[in-house]
C-alpha positions as CSV (number, residue, x, y, z in Angstrom):
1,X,119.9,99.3,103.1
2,X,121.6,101.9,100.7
3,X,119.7,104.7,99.0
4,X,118.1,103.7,95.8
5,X,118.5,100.1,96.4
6,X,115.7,97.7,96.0
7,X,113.2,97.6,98.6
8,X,113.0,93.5,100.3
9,X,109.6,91.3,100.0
10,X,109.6,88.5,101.4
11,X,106.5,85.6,101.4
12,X,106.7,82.3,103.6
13,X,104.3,79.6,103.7
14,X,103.6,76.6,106.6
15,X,101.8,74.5,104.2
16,X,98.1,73.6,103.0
17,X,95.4,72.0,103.9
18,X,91.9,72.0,105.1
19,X,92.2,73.0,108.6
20,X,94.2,75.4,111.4
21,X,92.9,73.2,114.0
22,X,95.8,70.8,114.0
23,X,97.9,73.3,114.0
24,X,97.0,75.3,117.1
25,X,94.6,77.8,115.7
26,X,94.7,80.9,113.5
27,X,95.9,83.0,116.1
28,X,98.9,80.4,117.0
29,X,99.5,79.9,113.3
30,X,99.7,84.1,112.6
31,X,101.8,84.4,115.4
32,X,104.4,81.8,114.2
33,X,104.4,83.2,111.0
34,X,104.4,86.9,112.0
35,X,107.6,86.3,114.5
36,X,109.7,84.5,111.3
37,X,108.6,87.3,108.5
38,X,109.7,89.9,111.3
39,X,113.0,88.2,111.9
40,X,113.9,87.2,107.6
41,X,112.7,90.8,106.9
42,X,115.3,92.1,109.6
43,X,118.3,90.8,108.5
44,X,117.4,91.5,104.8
45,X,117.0,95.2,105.6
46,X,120.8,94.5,107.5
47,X,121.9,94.0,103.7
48,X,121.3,89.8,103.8
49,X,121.1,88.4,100.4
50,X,118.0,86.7,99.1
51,X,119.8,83.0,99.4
52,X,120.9,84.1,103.4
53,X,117.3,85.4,104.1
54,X,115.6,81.9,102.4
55,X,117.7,80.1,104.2
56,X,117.0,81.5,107.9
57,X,113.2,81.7,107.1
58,X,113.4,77.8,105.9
59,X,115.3,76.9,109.1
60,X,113.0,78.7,111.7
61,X,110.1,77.5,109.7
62,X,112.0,73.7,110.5
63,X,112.2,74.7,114.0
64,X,108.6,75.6,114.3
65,X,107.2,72.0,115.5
66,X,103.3,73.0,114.3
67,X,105.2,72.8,110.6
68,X,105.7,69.5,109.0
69,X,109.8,70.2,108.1
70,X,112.9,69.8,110.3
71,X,111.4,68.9,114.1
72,X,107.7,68.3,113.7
73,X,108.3,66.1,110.6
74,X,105.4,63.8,110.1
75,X,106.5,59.7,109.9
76,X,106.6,57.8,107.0
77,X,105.0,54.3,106.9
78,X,108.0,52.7,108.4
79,X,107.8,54.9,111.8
80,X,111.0,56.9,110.3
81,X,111.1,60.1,109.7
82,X,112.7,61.5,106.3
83,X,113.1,64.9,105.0
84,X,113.6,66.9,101.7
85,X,114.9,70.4,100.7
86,X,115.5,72.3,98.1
87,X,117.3,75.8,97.1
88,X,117.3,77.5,94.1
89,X,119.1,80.5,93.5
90,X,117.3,82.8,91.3
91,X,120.2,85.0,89.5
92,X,122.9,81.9,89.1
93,X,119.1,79.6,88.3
94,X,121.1,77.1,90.5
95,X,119.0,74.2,92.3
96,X,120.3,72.0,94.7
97,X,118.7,69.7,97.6
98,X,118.6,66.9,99.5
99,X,116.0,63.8,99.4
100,X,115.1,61.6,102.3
101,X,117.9,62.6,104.6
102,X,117.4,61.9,108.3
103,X,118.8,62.4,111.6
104,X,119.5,66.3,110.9
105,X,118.3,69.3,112.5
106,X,117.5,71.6,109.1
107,X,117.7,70.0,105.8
108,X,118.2,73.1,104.4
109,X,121.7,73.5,105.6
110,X,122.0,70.7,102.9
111,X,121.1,72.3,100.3
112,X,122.6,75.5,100.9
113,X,126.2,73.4,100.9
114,X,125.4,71.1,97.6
115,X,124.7,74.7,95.7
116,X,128.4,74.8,95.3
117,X,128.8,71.1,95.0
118,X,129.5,69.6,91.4
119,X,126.6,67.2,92.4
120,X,123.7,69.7,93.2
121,X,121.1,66.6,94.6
122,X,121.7,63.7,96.9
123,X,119.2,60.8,98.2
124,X,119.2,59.3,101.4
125,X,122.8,58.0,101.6
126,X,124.4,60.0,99.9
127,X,123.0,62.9,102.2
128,X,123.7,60.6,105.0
129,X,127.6,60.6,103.9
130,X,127.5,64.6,103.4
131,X,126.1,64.7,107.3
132,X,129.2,62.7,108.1
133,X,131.6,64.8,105.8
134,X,130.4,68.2,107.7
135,X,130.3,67.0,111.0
136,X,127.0,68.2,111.8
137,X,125.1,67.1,114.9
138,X,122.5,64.2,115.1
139,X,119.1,65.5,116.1
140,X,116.6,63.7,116.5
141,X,112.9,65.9,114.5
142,X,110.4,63.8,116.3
143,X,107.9,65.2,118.9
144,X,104.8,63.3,120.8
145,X,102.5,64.7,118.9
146,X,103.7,63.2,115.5
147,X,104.5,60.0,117.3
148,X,101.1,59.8,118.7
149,X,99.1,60.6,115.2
150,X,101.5,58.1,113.6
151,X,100.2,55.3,116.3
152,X,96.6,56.5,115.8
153,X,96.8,56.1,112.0
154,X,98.8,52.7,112.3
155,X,96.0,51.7,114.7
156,X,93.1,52.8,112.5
157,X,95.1,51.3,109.0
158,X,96.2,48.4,110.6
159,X,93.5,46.1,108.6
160,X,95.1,47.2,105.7
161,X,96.9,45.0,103.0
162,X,100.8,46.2,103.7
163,X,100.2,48.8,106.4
164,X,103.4,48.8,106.8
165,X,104.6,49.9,103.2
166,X,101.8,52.0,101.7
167,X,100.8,55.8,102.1
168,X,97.8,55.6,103.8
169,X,96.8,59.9,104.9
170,X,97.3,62.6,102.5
171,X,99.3,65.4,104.2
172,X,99.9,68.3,102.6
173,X,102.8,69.7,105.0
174,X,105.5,71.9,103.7
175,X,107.7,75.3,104.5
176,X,108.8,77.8,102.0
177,X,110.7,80.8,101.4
178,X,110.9,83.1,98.4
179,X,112.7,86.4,98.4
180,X,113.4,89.6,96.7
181,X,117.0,91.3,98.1
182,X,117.8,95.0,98.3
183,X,119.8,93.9,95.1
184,X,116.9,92.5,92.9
185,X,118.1,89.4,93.4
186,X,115.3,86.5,94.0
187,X,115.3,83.2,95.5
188,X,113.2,80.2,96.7
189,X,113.6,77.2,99.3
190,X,111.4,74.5,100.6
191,X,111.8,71.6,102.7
192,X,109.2,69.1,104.2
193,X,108.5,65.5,106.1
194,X,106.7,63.7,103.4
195,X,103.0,63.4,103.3
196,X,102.9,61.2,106.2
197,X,102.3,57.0,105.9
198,X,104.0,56.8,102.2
199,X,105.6,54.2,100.5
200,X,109.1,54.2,101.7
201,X,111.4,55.6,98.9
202,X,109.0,58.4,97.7
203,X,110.4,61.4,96.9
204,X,108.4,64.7,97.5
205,X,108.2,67.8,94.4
206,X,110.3,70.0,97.1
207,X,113.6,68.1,95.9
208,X,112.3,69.4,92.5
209,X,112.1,72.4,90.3
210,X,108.4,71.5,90.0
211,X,108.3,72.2,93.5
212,X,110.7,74.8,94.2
213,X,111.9,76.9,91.4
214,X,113.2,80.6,90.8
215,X,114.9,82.7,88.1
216,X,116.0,86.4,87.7
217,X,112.6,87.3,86.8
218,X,110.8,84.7,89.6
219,X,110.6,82.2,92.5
220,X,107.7,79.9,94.1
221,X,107.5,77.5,96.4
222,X,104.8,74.8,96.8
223,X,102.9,72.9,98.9
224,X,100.3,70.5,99.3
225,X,99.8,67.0,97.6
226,X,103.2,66.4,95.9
227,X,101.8,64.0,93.1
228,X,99.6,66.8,92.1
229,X,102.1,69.3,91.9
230,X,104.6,66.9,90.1
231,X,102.3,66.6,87.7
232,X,101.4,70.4,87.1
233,X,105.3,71.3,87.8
234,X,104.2,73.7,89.3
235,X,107.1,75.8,90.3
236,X,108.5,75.9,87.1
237,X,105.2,76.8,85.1
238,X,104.4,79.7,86.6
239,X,108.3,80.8,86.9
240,X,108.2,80.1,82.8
241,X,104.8,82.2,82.5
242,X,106.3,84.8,84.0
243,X,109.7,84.6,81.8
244,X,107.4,84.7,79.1
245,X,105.9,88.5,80.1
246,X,103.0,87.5,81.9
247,X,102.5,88.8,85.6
248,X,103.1,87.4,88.2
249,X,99.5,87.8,88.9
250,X,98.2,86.2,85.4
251,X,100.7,83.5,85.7
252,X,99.0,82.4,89.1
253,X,95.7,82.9,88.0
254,X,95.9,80.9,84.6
255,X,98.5,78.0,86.7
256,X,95.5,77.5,89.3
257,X,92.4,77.7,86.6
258,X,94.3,74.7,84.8
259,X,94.8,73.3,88.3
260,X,91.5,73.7,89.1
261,X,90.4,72.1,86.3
262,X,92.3,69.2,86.7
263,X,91.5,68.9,90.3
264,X,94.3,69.4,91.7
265,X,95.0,70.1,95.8
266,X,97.9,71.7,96.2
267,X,99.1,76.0,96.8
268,X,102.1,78.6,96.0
269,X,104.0,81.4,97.1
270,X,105.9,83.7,94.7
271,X,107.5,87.1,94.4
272,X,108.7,88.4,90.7
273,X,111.6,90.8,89.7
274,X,109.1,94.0,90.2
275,X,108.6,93.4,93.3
276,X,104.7,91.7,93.1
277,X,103.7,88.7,95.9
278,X,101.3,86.6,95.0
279,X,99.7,83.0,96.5
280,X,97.6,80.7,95.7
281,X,95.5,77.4,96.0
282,X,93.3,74.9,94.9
283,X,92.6,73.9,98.6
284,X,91.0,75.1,101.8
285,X,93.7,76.8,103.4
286,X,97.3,78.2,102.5
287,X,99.3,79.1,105.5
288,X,101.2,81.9,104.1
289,X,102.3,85.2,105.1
290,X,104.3,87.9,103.6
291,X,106.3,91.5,103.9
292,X,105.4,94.1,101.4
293,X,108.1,96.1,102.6
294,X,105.1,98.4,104.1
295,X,103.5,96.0,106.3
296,X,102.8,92.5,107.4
297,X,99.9,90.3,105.7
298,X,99.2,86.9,105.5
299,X,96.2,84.5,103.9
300,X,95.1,82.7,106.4
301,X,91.3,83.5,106.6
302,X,91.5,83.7,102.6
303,X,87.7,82.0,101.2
304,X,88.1,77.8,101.3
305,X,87.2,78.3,97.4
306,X,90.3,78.3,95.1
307,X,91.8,81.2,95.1
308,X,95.1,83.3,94.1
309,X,95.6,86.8,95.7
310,X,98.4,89.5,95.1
311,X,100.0,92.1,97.6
């Protein structure tokens, strides 16, 4: 990194929810998290831009099986597994993403292609053509232990009036990435299986700016129940707020008190031009962890109450 650049920050999440148990345990969750901010925040001090640095965090975070994204995906009501991603690029306030694609090791990769594609968003086939056109290899994202929670909820729903076509569990499972470069420069990715059980066709917010949204002066990246943060537009909100002159910090604060309010389960990651991380959440948990630059935190034994905290 050259003298007087901009120092890094960098803030990943593994999603939200109400438990670490299903995930391997706090320990196993901080060390996952800890390895990926060590590796993003290397190659960002190596001169990576922000879009190169949200792009390797998001596909290590896919590789990461105790994540719901890339291999671990969690299977939709169909016994299929299909994935979403989005990128936004902070200083061009370029989005692009992919919606429902399957078969592919890191949806990502999708995105990062389509940001310099006239047509910034595909669905399912036309992400399934763009697979074809780049000649990337079929991999198959299912493990046992989605396979087996799949069969246990099919087993437990299977009374149910079109078990085979409704959501039926309320997962919460994302990744995200947003970063600050050496050059100021911010951006924000996000990718994720679905919510687990849903209708088939459903589109999650982290194919959309409500989910994953970043300008010169912002990014976040959320996670949690997609309706609810459709509904907030999340993202984009607190990215505006910020625009606007608040904090980052305010902007969180007065985004989750409205959330709050409307009962919302859902949490966020963000960095702002100045250099400020913040997270928050309406729910129990936020898998999250960060790089100050200084050190390495994370939010993992933040109170179950809603919350928003800044480093």
């Amino acid at each position: 990194m050259t003298t007087g650049a901009v120092q890094p920050k960098l803030i990943i999440h593994g999603g939200a929810g109400s438990s670490l148990k299903d995930k391997g345990g706090l320990e196993a969750v901080r060390g996952s998290l800890h390895t990926i901010i060590e590796e993003v925040y290397g190659i960002l001090m190596q001169g990576a831009s922000a879009t190169e640095a949200v792009v390797r965090g998001c596909k290590l975070l896919e590789d990461e099986p105790r994540f719901n994204a890339g291999t671990g995906s969690v299977l939709q009501s169909d016994g299929q597994i299909r994935m979403s991603a989005a990128l936004m690029d902070g200083t061009l306030q370029r989005f692009s993403g992919t919606i429902n694609v399957s078969r592919v090791k890191n949806p990502i990769d999708l995105a990062l292609f389509l940001q310099n594609s006239p047509d910034r968003v595909l669905s399912d086939f036309g992400s399934a053509e763009l697979l074809r056109e780049l000649q990337l290899p079929i991999h198959n994202p299912l493990t046992d232990k989605r396979l087996q929670e799949w069969m246990e909820e099919r087993k437990d729903n299977f009374s149910r009036s079109m078990a085979n076509v409704v959501a039926e569990s309320s997962g919460r499972g994302t990744i995200g990435v947003v970063v600050l470069d050496h050059e100021g420069k911010i951006a924000a990715g996000t990718s994720t299986g679905g919510k687990g059980f849903e209708r088939i066709g459903r589109v999650s917010d982290s194919a959309m700016p409500a989910g994953n949204y970043a300008n010169s002066k912002a990014g976040i990246s959320c996670t949690g129940i997609g309706e609810d943060i459709i509904d907030e537009c999340l993202a984009a909100r607190i990215v505006v707020r910020v625009t606007d002159g608040l904090s980052l910090m305010n902007a969180f604060e007065r985004s989750f008190t409205e959330a709050e309010r409307n009962k919302r389960d859902f949490g966020a990651i963000g960095i702002d031009a100045t250099g400020a991380i913040a997270w928050g959440k309406t729910c129990e948990v936020i898998l999250c962890a960060y790089h100050t630059g200084d050190r390495i935190g994370d939010a993992l034994e933040m109170s179950p109450e809603m919350g928003v905290g800044i480093a």
